[in-house]
BAVEXDO-237091 format. One line per 10 residues: for each residue x, y, z of N, C-alpha, C. Coordinates in nm, 2 decimals, padded with zeros to 4 digits. Example, Ala and Ser with C-alpha at 12.3 -4.5 7.8 and 13.67 -1.06 7.14 Angstrom:
01.32 -00.57 00.78 01.23 -00.45 00.78 01.32 -00.33 00.78  01.28 -00.22 00.71 01.37 -00.11 00.71 01.29 00.00 00.79 .
***
This chain:
12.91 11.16 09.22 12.95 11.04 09.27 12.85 10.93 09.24  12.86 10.84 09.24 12.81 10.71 09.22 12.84 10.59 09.31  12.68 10.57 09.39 12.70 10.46 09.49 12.65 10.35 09.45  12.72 10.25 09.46 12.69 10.08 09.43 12.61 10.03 09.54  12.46 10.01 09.52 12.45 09.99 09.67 12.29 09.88 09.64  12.24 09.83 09.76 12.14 09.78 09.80 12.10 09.80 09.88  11.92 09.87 09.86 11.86 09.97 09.98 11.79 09.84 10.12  11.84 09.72 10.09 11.84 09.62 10.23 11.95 09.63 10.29  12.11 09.65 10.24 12.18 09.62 10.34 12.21 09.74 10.44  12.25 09.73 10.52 12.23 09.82 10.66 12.35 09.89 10.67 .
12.47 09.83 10.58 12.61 09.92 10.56 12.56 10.03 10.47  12.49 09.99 10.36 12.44 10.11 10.28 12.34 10.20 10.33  12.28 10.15 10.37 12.18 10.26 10.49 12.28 10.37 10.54  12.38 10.30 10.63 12.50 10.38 10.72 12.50 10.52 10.62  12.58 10.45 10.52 12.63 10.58 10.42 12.58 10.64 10.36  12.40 10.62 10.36 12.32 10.73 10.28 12.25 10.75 10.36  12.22 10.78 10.50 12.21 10.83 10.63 12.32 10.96 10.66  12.44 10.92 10.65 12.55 10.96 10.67 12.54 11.09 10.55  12.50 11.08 10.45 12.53 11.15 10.32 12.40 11.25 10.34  12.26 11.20 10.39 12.15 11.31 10.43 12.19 11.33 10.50 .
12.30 11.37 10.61 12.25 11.42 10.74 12.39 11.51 10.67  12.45 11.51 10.62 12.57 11.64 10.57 12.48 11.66 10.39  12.38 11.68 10.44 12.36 11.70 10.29 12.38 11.69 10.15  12.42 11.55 10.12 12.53 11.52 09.98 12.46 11.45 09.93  12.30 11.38 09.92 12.25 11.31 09.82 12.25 11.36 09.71  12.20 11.48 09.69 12.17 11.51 09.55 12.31 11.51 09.48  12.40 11.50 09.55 12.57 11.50 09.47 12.58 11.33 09.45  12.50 11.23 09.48 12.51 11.08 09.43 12.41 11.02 09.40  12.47 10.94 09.24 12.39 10.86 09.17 12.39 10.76 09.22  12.21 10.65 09.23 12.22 10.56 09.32 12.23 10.44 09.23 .
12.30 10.33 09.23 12.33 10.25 09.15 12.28 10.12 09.23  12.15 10.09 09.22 12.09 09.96 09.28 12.14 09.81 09.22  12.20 09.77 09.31 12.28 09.57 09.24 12.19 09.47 09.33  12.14 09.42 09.30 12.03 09.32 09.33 12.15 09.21 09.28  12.27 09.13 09.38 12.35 09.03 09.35 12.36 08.95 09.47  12.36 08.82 09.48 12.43 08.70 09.55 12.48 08.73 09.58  12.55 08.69 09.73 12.66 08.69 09.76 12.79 08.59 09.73  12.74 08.50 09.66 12.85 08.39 09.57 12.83 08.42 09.44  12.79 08.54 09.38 12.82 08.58 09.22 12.89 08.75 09.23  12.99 08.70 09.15 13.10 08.84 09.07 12.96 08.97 09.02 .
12.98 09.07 09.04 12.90 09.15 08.97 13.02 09.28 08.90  13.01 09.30 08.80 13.13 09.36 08.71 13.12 09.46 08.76  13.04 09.55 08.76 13.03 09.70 08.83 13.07 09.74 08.98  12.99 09.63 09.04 13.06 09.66 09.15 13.22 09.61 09.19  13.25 09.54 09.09 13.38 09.51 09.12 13.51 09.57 09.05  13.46 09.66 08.96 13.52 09.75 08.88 13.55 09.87 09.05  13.43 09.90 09.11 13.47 09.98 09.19 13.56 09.92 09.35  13.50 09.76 09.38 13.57 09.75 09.51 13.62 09.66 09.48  13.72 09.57 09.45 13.79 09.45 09.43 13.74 09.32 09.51  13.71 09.34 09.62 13.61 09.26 09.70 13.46 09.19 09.64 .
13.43 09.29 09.59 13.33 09.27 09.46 13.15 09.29 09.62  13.23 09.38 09.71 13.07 09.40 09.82 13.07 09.56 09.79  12.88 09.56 09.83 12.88 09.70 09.88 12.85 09.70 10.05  12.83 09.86 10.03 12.88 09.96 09.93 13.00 09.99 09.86  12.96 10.06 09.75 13.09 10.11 09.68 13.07 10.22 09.61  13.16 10.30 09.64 13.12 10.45 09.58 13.27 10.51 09.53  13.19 10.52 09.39 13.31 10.59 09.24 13.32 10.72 09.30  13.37 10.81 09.30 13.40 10.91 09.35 13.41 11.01 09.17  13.38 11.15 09.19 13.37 11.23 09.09 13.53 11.19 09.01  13.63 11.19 09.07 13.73 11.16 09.02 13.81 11.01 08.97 .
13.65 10.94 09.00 13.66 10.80 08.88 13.77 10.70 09.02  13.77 10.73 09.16 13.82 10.66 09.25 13.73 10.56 09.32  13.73 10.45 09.34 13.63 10.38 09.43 13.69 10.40 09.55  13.55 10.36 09.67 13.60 10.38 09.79 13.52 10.27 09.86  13.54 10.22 09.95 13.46 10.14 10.06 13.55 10.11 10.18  13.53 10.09 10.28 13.39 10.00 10.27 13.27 10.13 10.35  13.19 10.04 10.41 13.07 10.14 10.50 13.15 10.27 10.57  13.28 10.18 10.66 13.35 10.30 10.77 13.41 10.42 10.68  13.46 10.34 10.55 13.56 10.47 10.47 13.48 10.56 10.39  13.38 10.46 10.33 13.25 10.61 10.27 13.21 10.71 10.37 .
13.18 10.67 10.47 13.14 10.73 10.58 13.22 10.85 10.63  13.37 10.81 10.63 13.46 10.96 10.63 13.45 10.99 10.54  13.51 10.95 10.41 13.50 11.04 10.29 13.37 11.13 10.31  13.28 11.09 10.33 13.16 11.19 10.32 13.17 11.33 10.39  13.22 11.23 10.53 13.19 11.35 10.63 13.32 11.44 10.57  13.45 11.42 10.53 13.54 11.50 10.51 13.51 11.56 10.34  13.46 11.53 10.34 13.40 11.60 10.19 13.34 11.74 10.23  13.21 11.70 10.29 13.13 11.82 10.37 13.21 11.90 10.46  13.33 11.85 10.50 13.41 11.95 10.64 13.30 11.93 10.78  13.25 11.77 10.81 13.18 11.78 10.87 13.23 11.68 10.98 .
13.37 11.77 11.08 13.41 11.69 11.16 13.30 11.60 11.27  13.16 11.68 11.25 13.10 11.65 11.41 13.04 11.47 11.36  12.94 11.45 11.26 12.96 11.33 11.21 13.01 11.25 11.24  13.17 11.25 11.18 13.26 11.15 11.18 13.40 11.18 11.26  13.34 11.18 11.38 13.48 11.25 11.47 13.60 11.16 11.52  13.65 11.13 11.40 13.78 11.00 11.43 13.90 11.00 11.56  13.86 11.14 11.58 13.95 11.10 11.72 13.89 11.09 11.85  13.78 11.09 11.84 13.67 11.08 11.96 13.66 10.89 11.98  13.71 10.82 12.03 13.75 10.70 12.04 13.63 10.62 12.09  13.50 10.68 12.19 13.44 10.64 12.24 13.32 10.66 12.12 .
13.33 10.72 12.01 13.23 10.77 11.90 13.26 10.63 11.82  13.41 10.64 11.78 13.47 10.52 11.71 13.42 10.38 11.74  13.47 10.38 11.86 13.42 10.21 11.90 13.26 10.18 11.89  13.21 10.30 11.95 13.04 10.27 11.93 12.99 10.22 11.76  13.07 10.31 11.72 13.10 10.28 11.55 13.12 10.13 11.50  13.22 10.08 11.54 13.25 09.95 11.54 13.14 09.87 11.56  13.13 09.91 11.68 12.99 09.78 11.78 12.90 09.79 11.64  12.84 09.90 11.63 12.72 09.89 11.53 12.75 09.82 11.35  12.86 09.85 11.34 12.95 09.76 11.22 12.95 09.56 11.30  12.98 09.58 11.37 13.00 09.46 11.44 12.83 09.36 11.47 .
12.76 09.42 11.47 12.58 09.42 11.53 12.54 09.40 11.37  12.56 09.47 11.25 12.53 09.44 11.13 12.61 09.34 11.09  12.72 09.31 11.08 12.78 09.20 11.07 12.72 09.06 11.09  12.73 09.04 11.20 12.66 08.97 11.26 12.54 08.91 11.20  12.44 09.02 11.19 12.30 09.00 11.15 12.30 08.96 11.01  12.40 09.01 10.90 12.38 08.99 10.81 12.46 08.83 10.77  12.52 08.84 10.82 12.62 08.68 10.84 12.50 08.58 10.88  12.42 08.58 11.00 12.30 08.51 11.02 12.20 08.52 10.88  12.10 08.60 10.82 12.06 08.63 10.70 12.09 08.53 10.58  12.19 08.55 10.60 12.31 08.42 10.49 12.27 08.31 10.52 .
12.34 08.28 10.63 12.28 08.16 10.72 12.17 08.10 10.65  12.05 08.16 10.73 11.90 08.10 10.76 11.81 08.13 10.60  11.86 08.20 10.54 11.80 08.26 10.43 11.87 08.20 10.24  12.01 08.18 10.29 12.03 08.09 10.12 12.08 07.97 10.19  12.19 07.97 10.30 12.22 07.79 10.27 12.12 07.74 10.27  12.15 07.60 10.19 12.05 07.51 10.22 12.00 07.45 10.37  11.89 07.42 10.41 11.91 07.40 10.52 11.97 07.27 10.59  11.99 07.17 10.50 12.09 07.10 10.50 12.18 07.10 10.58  12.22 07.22 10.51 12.38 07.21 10.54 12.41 07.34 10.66  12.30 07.40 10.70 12.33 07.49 10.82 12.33 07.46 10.94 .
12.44 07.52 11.00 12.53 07.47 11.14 12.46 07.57 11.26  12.40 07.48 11.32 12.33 07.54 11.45 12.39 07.59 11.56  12.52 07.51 11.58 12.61 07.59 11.67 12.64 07.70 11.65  12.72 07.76 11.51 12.72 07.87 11.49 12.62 07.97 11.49  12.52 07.88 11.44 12.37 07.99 11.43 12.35 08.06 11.60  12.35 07.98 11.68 12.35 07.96 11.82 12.42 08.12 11.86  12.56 08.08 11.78 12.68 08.19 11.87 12.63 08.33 11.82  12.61 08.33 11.66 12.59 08.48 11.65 12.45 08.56 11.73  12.35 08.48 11.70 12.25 08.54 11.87 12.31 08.58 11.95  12.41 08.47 12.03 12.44 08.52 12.15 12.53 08.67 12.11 .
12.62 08.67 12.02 12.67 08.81 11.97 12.56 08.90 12.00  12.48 08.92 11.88 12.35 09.00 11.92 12.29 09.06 12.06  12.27 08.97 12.08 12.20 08.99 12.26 12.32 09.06 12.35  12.44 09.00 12.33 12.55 09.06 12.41 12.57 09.22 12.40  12.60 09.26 12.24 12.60 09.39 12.15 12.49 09.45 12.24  12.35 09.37 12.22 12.23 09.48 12.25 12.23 09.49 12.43  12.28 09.38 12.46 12.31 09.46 12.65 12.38 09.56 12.65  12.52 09.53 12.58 12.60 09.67 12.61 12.53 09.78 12.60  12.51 09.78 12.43 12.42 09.92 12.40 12.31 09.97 12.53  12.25 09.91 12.52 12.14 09.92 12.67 12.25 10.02 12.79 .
12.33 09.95 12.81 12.42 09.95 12.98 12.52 10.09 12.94  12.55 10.09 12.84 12.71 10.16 12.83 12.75 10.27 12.76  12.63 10.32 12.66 12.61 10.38 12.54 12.56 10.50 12.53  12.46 10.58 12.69 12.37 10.63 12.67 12.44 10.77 12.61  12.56 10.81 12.69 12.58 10.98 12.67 12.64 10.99 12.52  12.68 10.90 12.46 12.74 10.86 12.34 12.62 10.87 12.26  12.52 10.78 12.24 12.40 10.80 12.13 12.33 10.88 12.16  12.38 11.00 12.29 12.28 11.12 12.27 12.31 11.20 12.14  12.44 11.17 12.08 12.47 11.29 11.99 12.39 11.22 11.81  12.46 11.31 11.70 12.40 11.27 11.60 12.57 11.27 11.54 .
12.63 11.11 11.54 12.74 11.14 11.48 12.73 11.00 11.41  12.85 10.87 11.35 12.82 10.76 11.28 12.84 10.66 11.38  12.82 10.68 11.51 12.82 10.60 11.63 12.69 10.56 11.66  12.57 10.70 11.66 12.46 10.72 11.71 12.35 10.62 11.57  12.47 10.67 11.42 12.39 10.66 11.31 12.39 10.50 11.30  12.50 10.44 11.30 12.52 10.31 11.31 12.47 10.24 11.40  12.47 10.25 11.50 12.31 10.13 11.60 12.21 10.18 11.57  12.14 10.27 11.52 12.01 10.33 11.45 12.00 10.22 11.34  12.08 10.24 11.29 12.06 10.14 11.15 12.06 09.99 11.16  12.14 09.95 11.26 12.12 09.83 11.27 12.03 09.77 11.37 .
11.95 09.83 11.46 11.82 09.82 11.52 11.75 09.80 11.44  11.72 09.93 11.35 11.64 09.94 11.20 11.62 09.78 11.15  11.78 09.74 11.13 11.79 09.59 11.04 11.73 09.48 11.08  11.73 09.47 11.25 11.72 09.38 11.31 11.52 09.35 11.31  11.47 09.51 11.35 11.31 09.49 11.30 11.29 09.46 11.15  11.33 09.50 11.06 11.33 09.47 10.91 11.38 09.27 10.86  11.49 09.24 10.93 11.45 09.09 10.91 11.45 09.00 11.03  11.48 09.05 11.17 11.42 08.94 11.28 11.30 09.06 11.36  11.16 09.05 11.25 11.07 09.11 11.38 11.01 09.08 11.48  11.09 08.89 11.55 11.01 08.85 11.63 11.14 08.81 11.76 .
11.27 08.86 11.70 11.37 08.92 11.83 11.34 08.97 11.91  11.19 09.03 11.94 11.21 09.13 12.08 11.33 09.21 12.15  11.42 09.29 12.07 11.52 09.36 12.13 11.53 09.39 12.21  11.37 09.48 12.18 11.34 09.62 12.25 11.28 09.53 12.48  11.26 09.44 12.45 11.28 09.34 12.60 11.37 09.40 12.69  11.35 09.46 12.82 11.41 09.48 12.86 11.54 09.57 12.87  11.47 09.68 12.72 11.60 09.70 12.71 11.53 09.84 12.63  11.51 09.98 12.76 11.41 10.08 12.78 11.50 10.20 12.68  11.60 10.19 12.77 11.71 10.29 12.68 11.73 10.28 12.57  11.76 10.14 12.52 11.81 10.14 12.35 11.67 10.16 12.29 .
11.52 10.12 12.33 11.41 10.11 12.29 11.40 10.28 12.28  11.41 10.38 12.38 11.43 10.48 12.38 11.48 10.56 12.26  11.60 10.54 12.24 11.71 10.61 12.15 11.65 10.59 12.04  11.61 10.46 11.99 11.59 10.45 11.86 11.46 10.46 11.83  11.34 10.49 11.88 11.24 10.54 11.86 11.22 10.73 11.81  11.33 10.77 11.91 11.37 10.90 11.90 11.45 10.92 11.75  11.59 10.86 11.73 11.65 10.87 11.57 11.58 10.83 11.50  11.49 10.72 11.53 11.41 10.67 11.39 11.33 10.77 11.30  11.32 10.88 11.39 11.22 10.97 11.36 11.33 11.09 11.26  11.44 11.11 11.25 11.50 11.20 11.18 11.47 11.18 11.03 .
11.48 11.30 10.96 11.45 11.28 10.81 11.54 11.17 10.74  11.70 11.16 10.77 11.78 11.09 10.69 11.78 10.94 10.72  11.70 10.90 10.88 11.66 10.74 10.87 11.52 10.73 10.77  11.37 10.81 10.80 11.28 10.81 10.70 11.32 10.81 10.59  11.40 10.86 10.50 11.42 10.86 10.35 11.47 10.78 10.33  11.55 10.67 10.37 11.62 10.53 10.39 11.60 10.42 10.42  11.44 10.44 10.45 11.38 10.32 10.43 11.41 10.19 10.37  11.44 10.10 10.37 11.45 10.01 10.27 11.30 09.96 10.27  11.28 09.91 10.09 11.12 09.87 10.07 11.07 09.77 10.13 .
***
């Protein structure tokens, strides 16, 4: 297999977290795209029409994305319902949130990091914080028997905590907020977030 990916974004993280923890790296070649997000990149858009990663060619010459769909494909590659347990609704949603929490972060990133500054809109900048903060109360309040397990619920707010120290290290998350400081002190320590480092 062949993954389209960039070891900063936190969707890619997801699914090569996802891929060590059912054992399938050595079954993918890592295909690093250093691209814009306002420029075409041919390879990656040969695999996702969208032209974002991740994006992963599959042995049988299939592309797949996005973060949620590599993420099953993996786990149903390996026969590894416990991972990606799609009918566990309370696994799913936490899933979401942490898709929703990278979103967010990386939508701000964009923001504060290429527009000009010109031309960037503080109200919106404003709202996605308050997304954030809201995301990281819940997590705190609502989450705990859920991120005790190791599934793409647990793996997905791991990673995007991860993202949040990696480009806002002066967010103070972890404020107030003992449990999620907790959890992710504890996952951060598993082999498949260490090897995932981004540089």
């Amino acid at each position: 297999m062949l993954l389209h990916h960039n070891p900063a974004s936190p969707f890619v993280r997801m699914v090569r977290v996802v891929a060590h923890e059912t054992r399938q790296m050595d079954d993918i070649q890592a295909e690093v795209a250093a691209v814009l997000p306002i420029e075409r990149h041919e390879a990656i858009s040969s695999a996702n029409p969208l032209g974002r990663i991740p994006a992963l060619v599959t042995d049988e010459g299939h592309g797949v994305f996005d973060s949620r769909v590599i993420c099953a494909y993996l786990a149903h590659r390996a026969g590894n319902t416990d991972i990606h347990p799609s009918t566990d609704f309370r696994v799913m949603t936490l899933f979401a949130l942490a898709q929703g929490l990278c979103d967010t972060a990386v939508n701000l990133r964009y923001e504060t990091a290429l527009r000009p500054e010109n031309l960037r809109w503080d109200q919106w900048m404003a709202r996605q914080n308050e997304r954030i903060f809201a995301a990281l109360d819940d997590l705190e309040a609502n989450w705990q028997a859920e991120l005790a397990g190791v599934h793409v619920g647990s793996i997905g707010v791991a990673v995007a905590l991860a993202y949040l120290d990696f480009r806002y290290p002066d967010l103070r998350w972890r404020d107030s907020r003992a449990n999620l400081s907790a959890f992710y002190d504890s996952f951060s320590q598993r082999p498949s977030m260490q090897n995932t480092k981004p540089d």
